[in-house]
KOLKEMAR-865032 format. One record per residue (C-alpha): residue in three letters; x, y, z. Coordinates in steps of 0.25 Angstrom, whole numbers, plus 2048, in hexadecimal, padded with zeros to 3 digits. Example, Ala and Ser with C-alpha at 12.3 -4.5 7.8 and 13.67 -1.06 7.14 Angstrom:
<pavos>
+-------+-----+-----+-----+
: lomar :  xx :  yy :  zz :
+-------+-----+-----+-----+
:   ALA : 831 : 7EE : 81F :
:   SER : 837 : 7FC : 81D :
+-------+-----+-----+-----+
</pavos>
This chain:
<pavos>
+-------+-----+-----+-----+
: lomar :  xx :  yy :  zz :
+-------+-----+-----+-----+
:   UNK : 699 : B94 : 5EB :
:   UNK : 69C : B9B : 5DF :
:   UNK : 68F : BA0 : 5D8 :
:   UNK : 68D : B9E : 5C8 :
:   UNK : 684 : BAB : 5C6 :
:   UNK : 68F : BB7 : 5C1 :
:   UNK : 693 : BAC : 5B6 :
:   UNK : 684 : BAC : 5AE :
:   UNK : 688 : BBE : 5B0 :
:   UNK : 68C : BC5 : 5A3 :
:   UNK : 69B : BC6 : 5A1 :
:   UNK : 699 : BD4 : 59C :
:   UNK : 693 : BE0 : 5A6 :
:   UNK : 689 : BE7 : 59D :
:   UNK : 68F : BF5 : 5A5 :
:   UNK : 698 : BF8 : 5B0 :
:   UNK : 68D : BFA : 5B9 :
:   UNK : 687 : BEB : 5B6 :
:   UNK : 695 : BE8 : 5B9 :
:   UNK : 695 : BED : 5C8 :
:   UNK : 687 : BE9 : 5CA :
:   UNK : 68D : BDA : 5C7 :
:   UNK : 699 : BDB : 5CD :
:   UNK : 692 : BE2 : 5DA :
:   UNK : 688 : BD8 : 5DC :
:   UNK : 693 : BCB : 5DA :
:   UNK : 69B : BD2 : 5E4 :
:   UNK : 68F : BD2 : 5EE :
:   UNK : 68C : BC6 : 5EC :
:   UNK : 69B : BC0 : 5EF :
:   UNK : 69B : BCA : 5FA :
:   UNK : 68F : BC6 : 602 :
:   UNK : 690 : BB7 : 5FF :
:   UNK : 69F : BB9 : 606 :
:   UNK : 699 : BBE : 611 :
:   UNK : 68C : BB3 : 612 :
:   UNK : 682 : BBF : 60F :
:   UNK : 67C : BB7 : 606 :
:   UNK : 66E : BBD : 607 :
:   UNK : 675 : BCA : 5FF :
:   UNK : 67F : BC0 : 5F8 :
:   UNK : 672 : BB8 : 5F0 :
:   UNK : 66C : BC8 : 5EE :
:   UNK : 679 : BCB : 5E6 :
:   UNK : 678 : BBD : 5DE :
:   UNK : 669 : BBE : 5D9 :
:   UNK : 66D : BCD : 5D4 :
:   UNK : 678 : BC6 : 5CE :
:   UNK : 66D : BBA : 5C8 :
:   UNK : 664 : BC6 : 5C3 :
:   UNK : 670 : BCB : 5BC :
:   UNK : 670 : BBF : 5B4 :
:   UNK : 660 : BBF : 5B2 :
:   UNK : 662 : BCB : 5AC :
:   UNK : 66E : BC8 : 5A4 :
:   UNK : 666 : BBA : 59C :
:   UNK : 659 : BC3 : 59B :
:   UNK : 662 : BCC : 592 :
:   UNK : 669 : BC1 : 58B :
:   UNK : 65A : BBD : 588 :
:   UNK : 657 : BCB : 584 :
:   UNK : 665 : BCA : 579 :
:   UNK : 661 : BBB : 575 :
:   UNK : 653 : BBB : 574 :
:   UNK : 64E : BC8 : 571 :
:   UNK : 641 : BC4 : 56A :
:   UNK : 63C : BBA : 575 :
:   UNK : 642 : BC7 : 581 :
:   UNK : 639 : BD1 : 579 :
:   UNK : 62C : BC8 : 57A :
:   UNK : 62F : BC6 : 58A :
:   UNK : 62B : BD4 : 58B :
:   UNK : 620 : BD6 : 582 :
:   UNK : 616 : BD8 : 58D :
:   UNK : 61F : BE3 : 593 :
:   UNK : 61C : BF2 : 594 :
:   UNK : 622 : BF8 : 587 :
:   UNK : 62D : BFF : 58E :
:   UNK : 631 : BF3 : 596 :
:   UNK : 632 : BED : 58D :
:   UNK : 63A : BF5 : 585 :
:   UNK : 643 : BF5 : 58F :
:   UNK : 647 : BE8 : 591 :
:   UNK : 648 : BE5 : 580 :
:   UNK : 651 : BF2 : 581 :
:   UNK : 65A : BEC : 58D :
:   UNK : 667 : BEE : 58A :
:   UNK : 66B : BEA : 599 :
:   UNK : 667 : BDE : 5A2 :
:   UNK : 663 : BE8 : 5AC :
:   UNK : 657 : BEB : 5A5 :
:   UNK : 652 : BDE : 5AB :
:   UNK : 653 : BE3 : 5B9 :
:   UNK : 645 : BEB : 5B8 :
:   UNK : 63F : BE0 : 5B6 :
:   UNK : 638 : BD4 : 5C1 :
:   UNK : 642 : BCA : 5C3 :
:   UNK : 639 : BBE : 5C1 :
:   UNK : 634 : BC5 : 5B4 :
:   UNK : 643 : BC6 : 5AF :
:   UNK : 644 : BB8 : 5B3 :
:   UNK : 639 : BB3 : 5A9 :
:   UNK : 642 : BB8 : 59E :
:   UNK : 64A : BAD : 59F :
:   UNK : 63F : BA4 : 597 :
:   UNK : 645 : BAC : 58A :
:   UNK : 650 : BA3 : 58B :
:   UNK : 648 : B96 : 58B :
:   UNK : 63D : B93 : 593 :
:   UNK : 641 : B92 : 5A2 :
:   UNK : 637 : B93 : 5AD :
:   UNK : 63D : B8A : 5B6 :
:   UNK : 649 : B94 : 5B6 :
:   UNK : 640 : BA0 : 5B7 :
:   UNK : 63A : B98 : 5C3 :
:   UNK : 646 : B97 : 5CA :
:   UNK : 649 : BA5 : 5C8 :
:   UNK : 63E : BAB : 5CD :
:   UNK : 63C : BA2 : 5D9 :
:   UNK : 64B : B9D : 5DC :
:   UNK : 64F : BAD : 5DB :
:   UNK : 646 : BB9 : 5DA :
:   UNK : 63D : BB2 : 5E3 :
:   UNK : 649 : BAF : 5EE :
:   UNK : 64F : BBD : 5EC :
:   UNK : 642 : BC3 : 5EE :
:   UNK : 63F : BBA : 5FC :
:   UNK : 64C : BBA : 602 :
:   UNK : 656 : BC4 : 5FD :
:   UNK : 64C : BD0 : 5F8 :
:   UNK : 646 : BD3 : 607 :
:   UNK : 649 : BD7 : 613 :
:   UNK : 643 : BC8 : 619 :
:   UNK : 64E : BC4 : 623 :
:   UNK : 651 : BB8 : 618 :
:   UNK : 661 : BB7 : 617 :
:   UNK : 668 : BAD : 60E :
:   UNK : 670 : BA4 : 614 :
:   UNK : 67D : B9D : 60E :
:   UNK : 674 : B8F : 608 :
:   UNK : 66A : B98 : 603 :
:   UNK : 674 : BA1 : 5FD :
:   UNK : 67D : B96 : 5F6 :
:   UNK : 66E : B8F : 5F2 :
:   UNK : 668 : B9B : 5EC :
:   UNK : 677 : B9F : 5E2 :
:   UNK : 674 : B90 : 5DF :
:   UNK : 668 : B92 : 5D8 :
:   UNK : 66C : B9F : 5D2 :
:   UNK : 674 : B98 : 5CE :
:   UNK : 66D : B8E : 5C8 :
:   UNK : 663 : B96 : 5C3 :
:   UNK : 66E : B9F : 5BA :
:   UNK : 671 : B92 : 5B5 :
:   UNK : 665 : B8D : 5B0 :
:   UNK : 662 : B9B : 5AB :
:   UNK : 66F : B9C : 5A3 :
:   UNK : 66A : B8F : 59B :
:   UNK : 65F : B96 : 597 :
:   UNK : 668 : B9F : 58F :
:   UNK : 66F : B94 : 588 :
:   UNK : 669 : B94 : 57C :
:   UNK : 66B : BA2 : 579 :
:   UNK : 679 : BA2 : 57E :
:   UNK : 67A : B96 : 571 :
:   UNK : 675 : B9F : 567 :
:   UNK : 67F : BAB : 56B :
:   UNK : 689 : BA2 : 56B :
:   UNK : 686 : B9C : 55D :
:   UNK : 686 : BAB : 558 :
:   UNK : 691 : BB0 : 55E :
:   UNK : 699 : BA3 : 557 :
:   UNK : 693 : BA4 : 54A :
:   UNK : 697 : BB4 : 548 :
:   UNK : 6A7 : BAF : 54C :
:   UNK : 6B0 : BB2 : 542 :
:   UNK : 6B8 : BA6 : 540 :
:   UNK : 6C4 : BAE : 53A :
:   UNK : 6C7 : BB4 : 547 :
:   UNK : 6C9 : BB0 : 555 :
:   UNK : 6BE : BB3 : 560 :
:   UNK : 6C4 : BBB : 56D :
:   UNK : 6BF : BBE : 57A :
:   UNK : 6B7 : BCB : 575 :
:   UNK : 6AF : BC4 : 56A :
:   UNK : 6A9 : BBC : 575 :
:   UNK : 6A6 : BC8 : 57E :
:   UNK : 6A2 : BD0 : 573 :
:   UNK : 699 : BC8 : 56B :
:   UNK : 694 : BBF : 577 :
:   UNK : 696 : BC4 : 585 :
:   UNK : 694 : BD3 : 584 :
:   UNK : 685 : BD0 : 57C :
:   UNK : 680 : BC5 : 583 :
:   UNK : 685 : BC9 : 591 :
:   UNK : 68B : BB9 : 592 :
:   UNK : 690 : BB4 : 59F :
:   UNK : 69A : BAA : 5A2 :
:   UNK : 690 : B9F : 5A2 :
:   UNK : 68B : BA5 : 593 :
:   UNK : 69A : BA4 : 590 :
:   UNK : 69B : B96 : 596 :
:   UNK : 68E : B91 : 58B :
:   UNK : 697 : B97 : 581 :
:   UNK : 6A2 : B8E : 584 :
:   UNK : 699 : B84 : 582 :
:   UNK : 694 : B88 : 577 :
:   UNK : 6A1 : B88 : 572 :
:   UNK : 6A3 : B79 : 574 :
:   UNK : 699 : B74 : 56D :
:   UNK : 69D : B73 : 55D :
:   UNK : 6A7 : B79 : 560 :
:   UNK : 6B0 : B82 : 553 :
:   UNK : 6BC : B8C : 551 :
:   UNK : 6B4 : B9A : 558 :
:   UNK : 6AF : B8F : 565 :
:   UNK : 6BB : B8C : 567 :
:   UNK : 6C0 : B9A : 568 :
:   UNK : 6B4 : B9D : 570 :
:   UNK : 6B8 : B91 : 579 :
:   UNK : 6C7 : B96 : 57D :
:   UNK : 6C3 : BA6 : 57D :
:   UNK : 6B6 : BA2 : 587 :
:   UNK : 6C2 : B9A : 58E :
:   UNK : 6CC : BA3 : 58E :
:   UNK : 6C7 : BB2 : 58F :
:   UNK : 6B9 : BAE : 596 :
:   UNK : 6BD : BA2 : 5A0 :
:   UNK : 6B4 : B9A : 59C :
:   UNK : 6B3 : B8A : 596 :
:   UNK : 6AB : B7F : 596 :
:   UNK : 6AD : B6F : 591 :
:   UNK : 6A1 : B68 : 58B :
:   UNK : 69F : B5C : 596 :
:   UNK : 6A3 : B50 : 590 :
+-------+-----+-----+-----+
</pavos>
């Protein structure tokens, strides 16, 4: 089983501390699934889904900041505040995970995803992996339950799609044609201040495919080349 969730995790740590937090929880997780504790393997992986949450509730809060403001119009001043001041993902944590997980509607309206968040993952953690209740996950309910983590970071990530579209056109629209893109223009002007993931960088190489010029195709072979990463149109 190799599961799909670090590839929807930003390429770039927002600090070194981030960075140990990330890479901490991903090695307790291959740890204890190594060693069939997959009760404390699955509590690593929904920290690791919260991650991601977290990350797309901020990319909403960069994208869409008019519509992110009126979500917390009915907040205490000072929460409120701090959350259009947030400058990390972490800001999020404070707040009730199925109320974070309503956010994702800025995106487009997606109550049957919310749904499935609230009752496939807050409402399992807090059953069976929050308490003390003599509930142990075995091996099917393990490899069931990344399944639909899975799953659901799928149908969440098509949320962001449109947005994703609209960076992209920008980012190819300010492209000098005179000079060749590198590796650092797309780190610079797209990963670094849109946290994107693999799987952002894997829309863009769509993107990249459809009426396709000069500065896509530069995009296509440096996202091949530096980042790993390409994709064929299905014919």
């Amino acid at each position: 089983m190799d599961p799909l969730l670090p590839s929807y995790l930003s390429l770039r740590y927002e600090s070194e501390e981030e960075h140990k937090y990330i890479v901490g929880l991903t090695g307790q997780f291959r740890g204890a699934q190594e060693n069939g504790s997959y009760h404390l393997a699955l509590f690593a992986y929904h920290l690791i889904f919260m991650i991601f949450i977290y990350q797309t509730i901020y990319k909403a809060k960069l994208w869409k900041p008019e519509l992110f403001s009126a979500a917390f119009t009915t907040k205490p001043a000072e929460e409120r505040k701090r959350y259009l001041e947030a400058t990390s993902i972490y800001a999020f944590v404070e707040m009730n995970e199925r109320s974070v997980f309503e956010l994702l509607n800025l995106f487009s309206e997606c109550e049957a995803t919310v749904s499935k968040c609230k009752k496939q993952i807050a409402d399992y953690r807090n059953n069976n992996l929050g308490h003390a209740n003599l509930y142990i996950v075995s091996e099917v309910e393990f490899e069931k339950k990344i399944e639909e983590y899975d799953q659901i970071a799928s149908a969440i990530h098509q949320l962001t799609h449109n947005g994703l579209a609209s960076i992209f056109e920008e980012y190819f629209n300010t492209v000098d044609t005179e000079s060749s893109q590198t590796k650092d223009d797309i780190e610079i002007n797209l990963i670094v201040p849109n946290r994107l993931s693999d799987k952002d960088l894997e829309s863009l190489a769509s993107e990249c495919l459809i009426s396709p010029n000069f500065i896509k195709e530069q995009a296509t072979k440096i996202l091949r080349d530096d980042f790993g990463v390409y994709i064929e149109l299905d014919k």
